[in-house]
C-alpha positions, 0 to 999 in steps of 0.5 A: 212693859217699860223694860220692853220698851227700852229694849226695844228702842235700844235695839233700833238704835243699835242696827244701824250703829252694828251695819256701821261696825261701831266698836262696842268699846268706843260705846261703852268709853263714851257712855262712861264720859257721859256717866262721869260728867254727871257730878261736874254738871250737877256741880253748877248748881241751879238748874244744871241737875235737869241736864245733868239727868239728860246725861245720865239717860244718854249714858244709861242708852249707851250702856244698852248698844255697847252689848246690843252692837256686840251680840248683833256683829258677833264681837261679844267678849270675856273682855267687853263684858268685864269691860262694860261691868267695869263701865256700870259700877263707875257709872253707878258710882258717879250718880251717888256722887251726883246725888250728894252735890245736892246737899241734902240733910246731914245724913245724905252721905251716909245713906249713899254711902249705903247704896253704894255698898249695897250696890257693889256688893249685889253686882259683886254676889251676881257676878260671882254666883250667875243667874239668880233672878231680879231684884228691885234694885236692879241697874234700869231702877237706880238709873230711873231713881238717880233721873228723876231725883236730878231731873225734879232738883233741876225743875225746882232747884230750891228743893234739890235737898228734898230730892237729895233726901229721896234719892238718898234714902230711896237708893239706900232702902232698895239697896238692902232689899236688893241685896236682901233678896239677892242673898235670899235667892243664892241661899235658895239655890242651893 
């Protein structure tokens, strides 16, 4: 329901943007901008992380018109969707780095390190393998983890190491289920 609901927003946003002929590229380029000044915002400390998670949502929406303006003027491509696979890991990547200017417990760098791994390798699997289903650590729940983790370090900055924590332990533990069940799935097809 609330995946239907995004699609839906995504999607009445994306007419006019496709009627005004906005490059899909141009999309995607900011919704990386907006992705990548992430660390830089949750750098500032204090309450700076409750916007750095605005950014992180505005590039999350970003990422859903590139492709929604794409398929709705026919400029879909081999290209634009390596493209915006390219856009998707850099901003996966940019939200662990966020998550770690938290400073969280000692073992936060290795444990998003993990999510990290896990996350590129299961792209890498899907990519490689097409079509083999959902998993629970799909990019809408990293996204909505790494958000609320930034959002509740903004809201009460003195418990941005506690949000660290779980935002580091939570994106590790979906990671190896995620990629776990992915494995699963591609073993089963067979």
């Amino acid at each position: 329901m609330l995946v239907a609901g995004w699609l839906r927003v995504v999607h009445r946003l994306a007419a006019p943007l496709a009627r005004r002929r906005v490059p899909p590229a141009r999309l995607t380029a900011a919704g990386v901008g907006a992705a990548v000044a992430v660390p830089g915002v949750v750098a500032l400390r204090g309450r700076w992380p409750a916007a750095g998670a605005g950014l992180a949502v505005s590039a999350a929406l970003l990422d859903g018109l590139d492709g929604a303006v794409a398929r709705a003027t026919g400029t879909a491509t081999d290209r634009g969707r390596s493209l915006d696979h390219l856009a998707d890991r850099t901003a996966d990547l940019a939200l662990l780095v966020a998550l770690g200017l938290l400073r969280g417990p000692a073992w936060v760098p290795a444990a998003l390190t993990v999510a990290g791994a896990t996350t590129l390798v299961q792209e890498s699997v899907r990519a490689r393998s097409g079509p083999l289903g959902l998993t629970v650590a799909e990019r809408p729940t990293r996204v909505v983890l790494a958000v609320m983790v930034l959002l509740g370090a903004g809201v009460t900055p003195t418990l941005a190491p506690l949000n660290a924590a779980v935002g580091a332990g939570g994106g590790a533990a979906l990671g190896v289920v995620g990629l776990g069940q992915l494995l699963w799935m591609r073993r089963t097809r067979r």
